[in-house]
C-alpha positions in Angstrom: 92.6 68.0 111.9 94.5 66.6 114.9 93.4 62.5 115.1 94.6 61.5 118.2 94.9 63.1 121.4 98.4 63.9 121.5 98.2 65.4 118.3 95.2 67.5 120.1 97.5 69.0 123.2 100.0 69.6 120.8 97.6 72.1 119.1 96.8 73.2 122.6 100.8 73.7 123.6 101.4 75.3 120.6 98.0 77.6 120.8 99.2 78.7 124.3 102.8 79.3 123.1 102.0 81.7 120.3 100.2 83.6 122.3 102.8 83.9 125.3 105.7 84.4 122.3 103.6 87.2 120.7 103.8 88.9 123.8 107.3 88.5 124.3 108.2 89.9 120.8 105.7 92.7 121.2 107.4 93.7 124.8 110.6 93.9 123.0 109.3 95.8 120.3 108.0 98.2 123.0 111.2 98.5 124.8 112.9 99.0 121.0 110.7 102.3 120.4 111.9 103.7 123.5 115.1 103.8 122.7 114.5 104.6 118.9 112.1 107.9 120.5 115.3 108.8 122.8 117.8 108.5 119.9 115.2 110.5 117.5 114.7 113.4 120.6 118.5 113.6 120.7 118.9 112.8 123.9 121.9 110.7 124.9 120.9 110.4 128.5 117.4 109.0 127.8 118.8 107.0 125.3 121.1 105.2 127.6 119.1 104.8 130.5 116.5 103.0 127.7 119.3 100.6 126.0 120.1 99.6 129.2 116.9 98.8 130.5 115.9 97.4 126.6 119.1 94.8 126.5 117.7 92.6 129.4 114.5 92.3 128.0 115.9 91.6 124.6 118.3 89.1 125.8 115.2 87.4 128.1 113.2 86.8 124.5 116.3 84.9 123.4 116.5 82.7 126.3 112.5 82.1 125.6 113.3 81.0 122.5 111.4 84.1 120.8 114.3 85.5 119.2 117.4 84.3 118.3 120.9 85.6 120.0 122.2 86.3 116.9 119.5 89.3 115.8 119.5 90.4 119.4 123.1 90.8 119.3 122.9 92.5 115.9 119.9 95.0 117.1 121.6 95.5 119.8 124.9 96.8 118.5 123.2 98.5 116.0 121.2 100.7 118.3 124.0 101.3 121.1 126.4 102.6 118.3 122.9 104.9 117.4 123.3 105.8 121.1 127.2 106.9 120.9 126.6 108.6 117.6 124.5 111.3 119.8 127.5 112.0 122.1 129.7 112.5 118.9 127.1 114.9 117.1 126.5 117.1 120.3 
């Protein structure tokens, strides 16, 4: 238990942190299953329009600090090429 009252508002920071992080990460997740839906439906037009609204919103949760650039920028790539590989199957 925190002893001293710094130790206290750093329970409180951190307290008010989680919860604002777990809403970041669950936004992205959000904006993630678009895009997975539109990839599944196979339709490339939805599926653009959703990456490109997705890949700020990812990006933001690494400038919070929620993520880190390197996952974003793997998830990222990941699902664009998903994106492309529509256009070559139709």
């Amino acid at each position: 238990m925190a002893n001293n009252a710094s130790a206290r508002k750093r329970i409180r920071q951190t307290e008010k942190r989680t919860i604002r992080n777990k809403a970041r990460r669950s936004r992205v997740r959000g904006f993630i299953r678009k895009v997975e839906l539109a990839i599944a439906s196979g339709d490339q037009a939805q599926a653009t329009e959703a990456l490109k609204v997705a890949q700020p919103e990812m990006q933001r949760a690494v400038t919070k600090g929620v993520l880190h650039l390197n996952t974003v920028a793997r998830k990222l790539s990941r699902l664009s090429a998903r994106v492309k590989a529509i256009a070559a199957q139709a």
